[in-house]
Structures are given as structure tokens and as C-alpha cells.
Residue, then its C-alpha position, 0 to 999 in steps of 0.5 A: x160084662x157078665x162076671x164068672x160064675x163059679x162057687x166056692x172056688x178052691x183057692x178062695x178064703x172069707x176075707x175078714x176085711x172085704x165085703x161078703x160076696x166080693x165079685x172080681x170088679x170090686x176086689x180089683x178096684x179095692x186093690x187099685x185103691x189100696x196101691x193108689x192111696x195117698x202117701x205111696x208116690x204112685x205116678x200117674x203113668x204106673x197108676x194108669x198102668x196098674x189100672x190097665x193090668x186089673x183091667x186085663x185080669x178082668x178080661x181074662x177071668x171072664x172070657x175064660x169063665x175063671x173067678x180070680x180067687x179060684x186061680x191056680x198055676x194053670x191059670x196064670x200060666x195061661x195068662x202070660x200065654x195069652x199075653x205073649x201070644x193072644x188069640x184075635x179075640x183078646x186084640x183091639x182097642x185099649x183105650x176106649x175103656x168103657x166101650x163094648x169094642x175094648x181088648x185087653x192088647x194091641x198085639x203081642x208084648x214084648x218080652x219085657x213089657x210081659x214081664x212087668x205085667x206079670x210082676x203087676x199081676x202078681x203084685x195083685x194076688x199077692x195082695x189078695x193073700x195078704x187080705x186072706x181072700x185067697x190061700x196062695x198066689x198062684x203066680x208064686x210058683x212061676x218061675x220069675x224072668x230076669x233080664x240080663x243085668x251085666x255090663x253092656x247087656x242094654x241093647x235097645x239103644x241107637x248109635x250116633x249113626x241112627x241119630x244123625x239119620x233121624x235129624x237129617x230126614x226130619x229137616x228134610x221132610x216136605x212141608x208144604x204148609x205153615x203147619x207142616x213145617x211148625x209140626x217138623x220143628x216140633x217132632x225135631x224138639x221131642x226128639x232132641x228133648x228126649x236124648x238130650x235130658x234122657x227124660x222118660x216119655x210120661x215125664x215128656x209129656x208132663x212137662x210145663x214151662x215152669x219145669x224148667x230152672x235156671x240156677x246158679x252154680x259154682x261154675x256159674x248159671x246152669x238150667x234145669x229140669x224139674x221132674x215133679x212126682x217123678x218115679x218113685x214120687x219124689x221130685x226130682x232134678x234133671x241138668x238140661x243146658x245141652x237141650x237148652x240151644x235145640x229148645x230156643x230155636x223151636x220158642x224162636x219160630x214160635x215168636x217167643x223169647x229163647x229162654x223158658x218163661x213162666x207165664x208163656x200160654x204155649x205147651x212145651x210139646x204142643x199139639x198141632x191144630x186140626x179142622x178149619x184152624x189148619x186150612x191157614x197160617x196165624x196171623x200173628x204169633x200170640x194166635x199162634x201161640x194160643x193154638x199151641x196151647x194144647x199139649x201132647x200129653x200122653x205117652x202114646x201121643x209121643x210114641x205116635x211122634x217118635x216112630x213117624x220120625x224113625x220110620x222115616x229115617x229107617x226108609x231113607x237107609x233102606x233106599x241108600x243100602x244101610x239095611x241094618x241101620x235102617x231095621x234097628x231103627x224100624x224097631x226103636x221105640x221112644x224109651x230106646x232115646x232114654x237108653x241112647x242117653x246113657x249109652x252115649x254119655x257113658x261113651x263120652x265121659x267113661x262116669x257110671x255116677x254121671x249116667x246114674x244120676x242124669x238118669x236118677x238110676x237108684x241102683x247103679x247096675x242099672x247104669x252099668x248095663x250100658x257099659x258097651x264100652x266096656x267090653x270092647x275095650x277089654x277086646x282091643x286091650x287083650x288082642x294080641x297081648x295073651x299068647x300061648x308062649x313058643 
């Protein structure tokens, strides 16, 4: 890709810590390696999501013939338009990244994935001010968009209703093969595994069974989670005896022992076989076991398993009238289940500690956003109580 061709741009300044000449590639990929260097507790899925968003600048600069230090307000304004509202040249695929067919988007974002690529944008030319290649960030002046952080202002998340639809209909799915029913139990596994230890969906994808702990307790034996290089890069522990039941029944069909063992060969999410290896059941359970060894072990992957199973519980309502549940369903994604998480457990327990240390929130407002209840029981306490006198 031929990179913008632009002289002495406005903003631009001769850092005396980069190369001469730098092009947009090389400061991109020299701020990359500056943000991944060892010792900051970068994850892997913020990396690749760092990398994603240099990628875009790259794009962007090109096709609007831009050099990056020669941006102004214009330009990121222009950006974060392209972002929220892309034309259909900037739409297609965003994982063949070496590929001549490669688009920075799949579609609009969302108001909150716009804002974080912003914020990672930004986080880019704030770089390149502080190694003097340019004289100021040019999305400084934006204006910075903050979602609502009060109590009870976490909308994305399901009632017990959405959840009760989504098993149902996955224990009714047709599964007329062997690997259709082994596919049934695993997409009922993600789904309980997700709302039942709240874990985000990278952190899914990376589990391995020698993640999973039991340890004793003053209450006695309890299993958890351990979440390794966890957001944040510090290993982090996570109590999972509520999916320990949902997680067994899916190691039983499997023909392993209930409990997780260290040395079993079978991902924890597996990937389904495809090809001659579908067309027919194993015979025994270790040849099941080793075609279960590949995981599902993107975010995307789960995402593909998550929206199949609200998709089809959002079209069961939709044939029995609930159309309300059904649309909040259709739009439900699979982090919606981190936030069900909280929602529901801060119902059942009234603990903000609790949610925030199962959901390892730093900020205990974060917690707090969940509060729904809140609020209506503020409501109902009020009702009736706060008359004008007569």
C-alpha cells in the first residue's frame, strides 16, 4: 500500500529518538512495541486490539492521503465519523490482515466500542507528542464521551426470563447426529460457563484445564478459576463452584471424570471436527476426546456460539408473541453475559463487594452500575409515602 505522500506536514516535528523519514508504518509499528514492551501487563486481546486500531489509523491516512503527523481536529473528527458511519469502501474483512481484501470495519460501531477506539487512537498521537513527532494531539480537543456511570445505568444485560429461553431452546435444538448433540451440550457449556463465573470472553477462550483449582477453605473444599495474565496482567483468582455441576455434565458426555484433571488432552471449549472426521460418531471416548482437542480459542469464535443460541431463543419469542424479550435478545452479544453476572447476583445478594471482586472491578462504581435494584426499590419505598399534606 502506497503511504500518503505529503511534505513537511504542519503538525509534524524531527523527533530526536526516531528514525529520519519515518514513514506512518514504522511509527505505528514503534508505538506498538513501545505499548507491548515486557513489564507493562498488556493481554493479548488488548494487544491484538492495539494492533487492530493502528491497523485502521493506516487505512485512514492512506485512503484519505493524510500522513498521520500532519493531522489536525479535522482529521480525527473525520476519523470517528468514519468509525461511527463508514462508507462501503472502508466495509469488509478484518481478519485476513495481509490480504489485499482487508477493511479496517465489519460495519458501524457501537457507541462504546467507537469510544474505546478513540481512546486507543488517541492514546497513539499522545505518544507521538510525547516523542516530539508531532506538536500536539489532534484528538486532545475532541470532546471525551462518557458513558453514564450511576447506579443502575448497565443496560446490557439479560433478565432471568432471556436466560431460561436460551437453555430451553438449546435443549431443544434438533440433533440429528452424534456431533450435533456433542455441539448442543458445548454451546449450553459457554453459555452457563460465561454467566456462571462472569469471565470475560478472551478469558473464555484461554481457559485450560489446569486453570481450574480446588482448594480448601474455612468453609471447606471450593473450586476455582485461575485467569492468567488477566486484565490488568496480574493473575487473578475467580470462585466457579456454581458452574462446577453445568461443567461435569458436559466432561460426562465426553467420558471424562466430573472434575477437571490436569493432564486430560480435551480443550475445556472444544472446537467441533469438520470433513470426513463429522460424517461419523467415534468409536470410543479417547477418539472422541482427541478430536476435542482443538479449542475454540478466539473471541470471535465464542461470539459465533453465543449469538447462534440468542438468536435462536430471540426466534422462539417471537413465534410465541414475547417480541420485547425476543428483540433485547437479537441484540445481546456475548459480554451482555458478564454484565447478566453482575446484575443477577447483585439481585440475589444486595453485596457491591461481592459483584466487584467475582467481576475483579478495580473501581467499585463500575459495580455500581448495576445497582437496578436500586432504584425501584427507592420506587416502591416512596410510593404512596410522600404526600402533599391536606
Amino acid at each position: 500500500m502506497k503511504p500518503p505522500t505529503l511534505a513537511a506536514p504542519a503538525n509534524a516535528l524531527a523527533s530526536p529518538v526516531l528514525p529520519a523519514g519515518a514513514d506512518d508504518a514504522e511509527l505505528v509499528r514503534r508505538w506498538l512495541e513501545a505499548k507491548l514492551a515486557a513489564g507493562l501487563g498488556i493481554r493479548p486481546n488488548t494487544a491484538s486490539q492495539y494492533a487492530l486500531e493502528g491497523r485502521r489509523l493506516l487505512w485512514f491516512a492512506h485512503a484519505t492521503d493524510r500522513h498521520l503527523q500532519a493531522w489536525g481536529l479535522a482529521d480525527a473528527q473525520a476519523y470517528l465519523r468514519l468509525l461511527r458511519a463508514p462508507p462501503p469502501a472502508a466495509i469488509g474483512d478484518t481478519r485476513s490482515q495481509d490480504s489485499a481484501a482487508w477493511r479496517p470495519l465489519r460495519g458501524p460501531l457501537s457507541e462504546a466500542s467507537a469510544r474505546q477506539s478513540a481512546l486507543i487512537a488517541s492514546s497513539f498521537f499522545k505518544w507521538l507528542v510525547g516523542v516530539q513527532a508531532i506538536r500536539v494531539n489532534p484528538f486532545s480537543a475532541l470532546p471525551r464521551s462518557r458513558r453514564p456511570r450511576g447506579p443502575g445505568s448497565q443496560h446490557h444485560f439479560l433478565e432471568l426470563d432471556h436466560l431460561r429461553a436460551v437453555f430451553e431452546t438449546l435443549a431443544a435444538r434438533p440433533t440429528p447426529t452424534f456431533w450435533d448433540r456433542i455441539q448442543a451440550a458445548r454451546d449450553r457449556l459457554v453459555i452457563a460457563l460465561a454467566f456462571q463465573t462472569g469471565l470475560r470472553a478472551s478469558e473464555l477462550a484461554a481457559l485450560v484445564w489446569g486453570d481450574f483449582e480446588r482448594r480448601q477453605g474455612r468453609h471447606g473444599p471450593y473450586w476455582v478459576i485461575v485467569v492468567r495474565h488477566a486484565k490488568g496482567g496480574d493473575d487473578q483468582v475467580v470462585p466457579c463452584g456454581s458452574a462446577m455441576e453445568e461443567l461435569a455434565r458436559f466432561r460426562r458426555l465426553l467420558g471424562l471424570s466430573p472434575e477437571p484433571r490436569l493432564t486430560d488432552g480435551t480443550a475445556v471449549i472444544p472446537a467441533m471436527p469438520g470433513g470426513k472426521r463429522r460424517a461419523t460418531a467415534p468409536h470410543d471416548s479417547l477418539t472422541l476426546q482427541r478430536l476435542l482437542a482443538r479449542p475454540v480459542a478466539t473471541r470471535q469464535g465464542l461470539y459465533g456460539i453465543v449469538r447462534r443460541a440468542f438468536g435462536d431463543a430471540a426466534g422462539q419469542l417471537t413465534q410465541r408473541g414475547d417480541v420485547e424479550l425476543a428483540n433485547k435478545l437479537q441484540q445481546a452479544s456475548t459480554h451482555w453475559l458478564r454484565h447478566t453476572t453482575a446484575t443477577q447476583m447483585l439481585r440475589a445478594t444486595g453485596s457491591l463487594t461481592d459483584v466487584q471482586a467475582l467481576l475483579r472491578h478495580r473501581d467499585i462504581n463500575t459495580s455500581r452500575t448495576y445497582a437496578h435494584e436500586a432504584v425501584e426499590d427507592v420506587a416502591a419505598a416512596v410510593a404512596g409515602v410522600l404526600q402533599i399534606p391536606r
